[in-house]
C-alpha positions in Angstrom: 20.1 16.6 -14.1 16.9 15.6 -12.6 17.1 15.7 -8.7 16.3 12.8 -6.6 15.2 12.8 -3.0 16.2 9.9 -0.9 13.2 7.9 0.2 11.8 5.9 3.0 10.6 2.4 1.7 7.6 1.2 3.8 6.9 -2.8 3.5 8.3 -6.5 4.7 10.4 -8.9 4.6 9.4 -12.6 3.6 9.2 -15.6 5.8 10.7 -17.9 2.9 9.9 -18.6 -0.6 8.0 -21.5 -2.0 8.2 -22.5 -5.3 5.0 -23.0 -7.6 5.6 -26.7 -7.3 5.6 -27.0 -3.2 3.0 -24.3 -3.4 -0.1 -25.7 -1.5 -0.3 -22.9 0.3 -0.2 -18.8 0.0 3.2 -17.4 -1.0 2.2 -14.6 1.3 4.1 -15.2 4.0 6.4 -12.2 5.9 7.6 -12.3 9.0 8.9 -8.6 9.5 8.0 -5.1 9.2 10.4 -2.8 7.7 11.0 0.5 6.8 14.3 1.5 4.7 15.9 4.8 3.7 17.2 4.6 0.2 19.8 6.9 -1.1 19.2 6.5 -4.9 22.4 8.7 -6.0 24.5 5.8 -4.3 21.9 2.9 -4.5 22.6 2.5 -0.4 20.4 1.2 1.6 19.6 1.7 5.5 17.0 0.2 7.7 15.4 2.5 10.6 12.7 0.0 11.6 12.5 -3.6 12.0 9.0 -4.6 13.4 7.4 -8.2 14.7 4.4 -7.9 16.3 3.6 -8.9 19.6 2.1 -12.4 20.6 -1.5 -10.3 22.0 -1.7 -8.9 18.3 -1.6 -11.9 15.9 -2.4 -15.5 16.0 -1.9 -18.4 14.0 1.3 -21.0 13.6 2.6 -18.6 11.1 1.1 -14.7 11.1 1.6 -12.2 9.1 3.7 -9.5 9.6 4.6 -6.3 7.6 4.1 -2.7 7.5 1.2 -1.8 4.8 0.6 1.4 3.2 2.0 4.3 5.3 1.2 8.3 5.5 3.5 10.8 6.3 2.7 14.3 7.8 4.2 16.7 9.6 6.5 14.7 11.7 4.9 11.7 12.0 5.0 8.4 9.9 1.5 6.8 10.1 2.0 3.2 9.5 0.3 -0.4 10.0 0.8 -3.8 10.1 -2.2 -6.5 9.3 -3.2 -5.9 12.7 -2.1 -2.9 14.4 -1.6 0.5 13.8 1.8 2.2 14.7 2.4 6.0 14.4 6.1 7.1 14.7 7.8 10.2 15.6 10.5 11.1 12.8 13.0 11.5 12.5 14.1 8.8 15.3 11.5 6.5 14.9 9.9 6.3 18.4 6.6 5.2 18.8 4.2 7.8 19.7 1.1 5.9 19.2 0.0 2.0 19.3 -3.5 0.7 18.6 -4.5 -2.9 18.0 -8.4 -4.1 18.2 -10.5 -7.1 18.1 -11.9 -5.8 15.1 -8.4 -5.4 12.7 -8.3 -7.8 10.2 -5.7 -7.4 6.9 -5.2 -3.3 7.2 -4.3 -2.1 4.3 -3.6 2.1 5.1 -3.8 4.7 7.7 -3.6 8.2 7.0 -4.8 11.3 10.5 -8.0 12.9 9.2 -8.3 16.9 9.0 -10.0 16.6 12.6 -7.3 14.7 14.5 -8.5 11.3 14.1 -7.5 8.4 12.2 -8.9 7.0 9.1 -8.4 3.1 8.7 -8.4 0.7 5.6 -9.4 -2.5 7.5 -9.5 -4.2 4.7 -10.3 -8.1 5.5 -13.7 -6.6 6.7 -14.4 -4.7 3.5 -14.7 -1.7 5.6 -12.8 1.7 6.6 -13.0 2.8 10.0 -12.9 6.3 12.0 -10.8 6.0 15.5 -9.4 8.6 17.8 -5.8 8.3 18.9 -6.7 6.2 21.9 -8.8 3.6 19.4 -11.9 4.4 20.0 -14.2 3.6 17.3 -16.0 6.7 16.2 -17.6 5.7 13.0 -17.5 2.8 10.6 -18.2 2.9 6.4 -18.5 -1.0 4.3 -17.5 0.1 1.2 -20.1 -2.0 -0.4 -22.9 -0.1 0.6 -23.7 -2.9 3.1 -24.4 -2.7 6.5 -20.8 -2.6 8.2 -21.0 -5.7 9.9 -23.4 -8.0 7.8 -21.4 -10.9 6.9 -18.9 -10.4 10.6 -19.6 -11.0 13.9 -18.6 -8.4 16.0 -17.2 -11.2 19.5 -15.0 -12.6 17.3 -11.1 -11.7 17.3 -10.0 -11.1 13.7 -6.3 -10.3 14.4 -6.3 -14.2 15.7 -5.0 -15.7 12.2 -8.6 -16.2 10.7 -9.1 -15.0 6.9 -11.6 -14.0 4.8 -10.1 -13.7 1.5 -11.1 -13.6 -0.6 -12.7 -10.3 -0.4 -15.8 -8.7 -1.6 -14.0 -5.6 -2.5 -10.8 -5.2 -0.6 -10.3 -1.8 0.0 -6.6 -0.7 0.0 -5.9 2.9 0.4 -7.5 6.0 1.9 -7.2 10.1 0.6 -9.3 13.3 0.9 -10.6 15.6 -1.6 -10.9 18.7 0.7 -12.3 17.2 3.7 -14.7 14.3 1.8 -12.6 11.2 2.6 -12.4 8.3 -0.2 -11.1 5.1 -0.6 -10.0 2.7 -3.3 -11.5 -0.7 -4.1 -9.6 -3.2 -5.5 -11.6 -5.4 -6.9 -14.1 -2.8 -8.1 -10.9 -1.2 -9.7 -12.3 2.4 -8.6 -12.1 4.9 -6.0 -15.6 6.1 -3.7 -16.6 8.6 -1.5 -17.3 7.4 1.7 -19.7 10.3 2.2 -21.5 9.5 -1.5 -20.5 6.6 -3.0 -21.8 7.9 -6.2 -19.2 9.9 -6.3 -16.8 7.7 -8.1 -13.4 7.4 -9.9 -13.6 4.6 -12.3 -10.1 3.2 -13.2 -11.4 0.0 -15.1 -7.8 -0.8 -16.2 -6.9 -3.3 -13.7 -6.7 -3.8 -9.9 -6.1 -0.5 -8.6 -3.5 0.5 -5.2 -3.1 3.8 -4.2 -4.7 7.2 -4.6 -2.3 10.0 -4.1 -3.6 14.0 -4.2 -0.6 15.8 -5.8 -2.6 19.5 -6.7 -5.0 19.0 -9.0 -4.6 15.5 -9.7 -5.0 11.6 -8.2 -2.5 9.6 -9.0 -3.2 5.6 -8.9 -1.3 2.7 -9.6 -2.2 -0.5 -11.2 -1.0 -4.2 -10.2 -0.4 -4.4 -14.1 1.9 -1.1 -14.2 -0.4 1.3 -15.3 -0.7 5.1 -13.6 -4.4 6.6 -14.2 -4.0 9.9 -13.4 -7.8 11.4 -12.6 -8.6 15.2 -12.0 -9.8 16.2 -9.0 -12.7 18.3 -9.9 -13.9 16.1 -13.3 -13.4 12.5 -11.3 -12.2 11.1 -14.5 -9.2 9.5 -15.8 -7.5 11.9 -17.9 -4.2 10.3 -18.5 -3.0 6.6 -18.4 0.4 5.8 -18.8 2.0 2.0 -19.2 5.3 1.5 -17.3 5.7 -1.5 -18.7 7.0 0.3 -22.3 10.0 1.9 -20.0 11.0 -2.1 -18.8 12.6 -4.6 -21.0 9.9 -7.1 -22.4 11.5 -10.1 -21.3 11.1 -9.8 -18.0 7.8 -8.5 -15.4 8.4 -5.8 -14.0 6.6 -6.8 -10.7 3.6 -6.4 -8.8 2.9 -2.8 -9.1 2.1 -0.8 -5.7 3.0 2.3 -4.3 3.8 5.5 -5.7 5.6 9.0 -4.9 4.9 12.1 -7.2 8.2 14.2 -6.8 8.0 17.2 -8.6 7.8 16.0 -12.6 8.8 12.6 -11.6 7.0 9.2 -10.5 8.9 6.9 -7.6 7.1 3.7 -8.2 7.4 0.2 -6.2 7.5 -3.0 -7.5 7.2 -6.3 -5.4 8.7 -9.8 -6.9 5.8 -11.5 -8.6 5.2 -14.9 -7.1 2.9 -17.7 -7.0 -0.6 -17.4 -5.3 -3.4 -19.4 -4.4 -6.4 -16.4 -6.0 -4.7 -16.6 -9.7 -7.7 -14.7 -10.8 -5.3 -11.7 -9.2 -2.2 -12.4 -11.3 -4.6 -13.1 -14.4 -3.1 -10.1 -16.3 0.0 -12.2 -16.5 0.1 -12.8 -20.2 3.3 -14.9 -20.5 3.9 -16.8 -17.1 7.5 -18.1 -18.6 8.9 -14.4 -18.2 10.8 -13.8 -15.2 9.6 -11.2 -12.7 12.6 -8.6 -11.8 13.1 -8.6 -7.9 11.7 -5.9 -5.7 12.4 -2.8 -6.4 11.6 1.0 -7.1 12.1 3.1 -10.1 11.8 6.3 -11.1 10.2 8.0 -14.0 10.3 11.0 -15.9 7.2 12.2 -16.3 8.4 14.7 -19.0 10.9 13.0 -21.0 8.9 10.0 -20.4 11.3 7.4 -19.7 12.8 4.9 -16.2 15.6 7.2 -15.0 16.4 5.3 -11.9 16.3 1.8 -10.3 17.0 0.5 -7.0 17.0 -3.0 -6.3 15.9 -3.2 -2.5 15.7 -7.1 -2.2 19.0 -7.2 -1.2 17.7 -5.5 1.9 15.7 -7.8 2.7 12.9 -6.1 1.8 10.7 -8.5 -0.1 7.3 -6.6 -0.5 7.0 -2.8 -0.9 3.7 -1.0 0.3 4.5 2.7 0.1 6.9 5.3 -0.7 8.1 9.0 1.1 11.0 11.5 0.3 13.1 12.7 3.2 15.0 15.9 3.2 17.6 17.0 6.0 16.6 13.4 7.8 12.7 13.8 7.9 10.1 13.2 5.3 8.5 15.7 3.5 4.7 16.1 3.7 
């Protein structure tokens, strides 16, 4: 019997759902952070953290508000919201560190760098930033080989509901390889070095989320359902593997983001696909009459290769799902 470890679901809960038809606007609308232990043995669900953000930390008639792609380690859950980043203290849950600048604009991931610092997906300025625990800036990358602040200016307050979507490259999600740090791009469906941006993983599949160091491989998900597994030392793709031939055909599985590599198993989330404005994201769509599943994480065998496990978490009230942890004895593993 394969063993499962219950997990602490990192994401938000929506605002309300427009339909296609009313849809003038953006479908992505959330009102809440939220972060969820899930007992998949039972399919029971708890919430630990229910998160608005403060008036001096968002603007707009309606912000956005959810957690984004978390880190754990140690004791510590490193998370962030559009516009803030929030480390807590497992396994209570009390903040030990709060950060919000001028300059944060759609993060996207957080993760403590092997000097004590924080490394920074700010995402909605195509650009990863470097701050100490008090948020001071120490260094700034564009991930477009840009000066950092080309097309920004620098007085203006980007938490203060302004977009820029859509974006130049979107990066979504930070690792290390050794101490070189890295960062996937979206919309250049690869992974760089921030140090050497030669140095690249090319996933070329589709949109790509995630970047996850599990020994001697980087696991990433697709917004299609794909896992490109990439060695460390070649940089290359060496195995891709289609979720979708584990789900029934009738229906999408979701929109794929979010992963967990638990011994030979795969935890991977799936957000409800909806209606947006930038179509050309959803393009990989290729029957729009089939029904997307709701949000929800499975689990998959990595050597039987087959879905062992699903867990509807919708019925939480979690609506989007941004990343994935295992607990043991009430604290996540590292």
């Amino acid at each position: 019997m394969v063993h499962m470890s219950r997990l602490l679901i990192v994401g938000g809960q929506q605002r309300r759902l427009r339909s296609l038809l009313r849809g003038a606007r953006d479908w992505y609308e959330y009102q809440k952070g939220l972060i969820v232990e899930v007992d998949p043995a039972t399919t029971t669900l708890r919430t630990h953290v229910e998160y608005v953000s403060p008036a001096e930390a968002i603007g707009g008639d309606e912000p956005i508000i959810l957690f984004k792609s978390a880190t754990h380690a140690d004791d510590r859950l490193y998370t962030c919201t559009p516009t803030e980043v929030i480390v807590y203290r497992l396994p209570t849950f009390t903040v030990e560190t709060y950060i919000t600048l001028p300059c944060f604009n759609d993060l996207h991931h957080v993760r403590p760098t092997p000097h004590g610092t924080l490394l920074v997906a700010n995402t909605g300025l195509d650009m990863v930033l470097e701050l100490t625990l008090h948020g001071e800036v120490i260094r700034e990358w564009s991930v477009l080989g840009e000066a950092p602040w080309a097309r920004f200016d620098r007085t203006i307050d980007y938490r203060k509901g302004i977009s820029t979507k859509p974006h130049h490259s979107h990066p979504n999600y930070l690792f290390y390889l050794g101490d070189e740090p890295w960062a996937t791009r979206f919309h250049q469906r690869d992974a760089i070095s921030l140090r050497d941006a030669t140095r690249r993983i090319a996933i070329d599949v589709e949109r790509v989320h995630d970047g996850v160091v599990h020994g001697e491989w980087i696991y990433f998900t697709t917004v299609d359902g794909h896992v490109a597994i990439a060695g460390v030392h070649s940089l290359q793709v060496e195995e891709l593997i289609d979720l979708s031939r584990f789900h029934d055909e009738s229906l999408i599985a979701g929109w794929c983001r979010s992963l967990m590599v638990d011994r030979t198993t795969l935890w991977v989330g799936f957000s409800r696909l909806r209606p947006t404005r930038f179509r050309d994201n959803v393009a990989w769509v290729k029957n729009r009459f089939r029904q997307s599943m709701p949000t929800h994480v499975a689990c998959y065998d990595l050597v039987q290769r087959r879905r062992i496990a699903v867990v509807n978490v919708e019925q939480h009230g979690l609506n989007a799902i941004f990343s994935i942890h295992p607990i043991t004895d009430q604290r996540p593993d590292a």
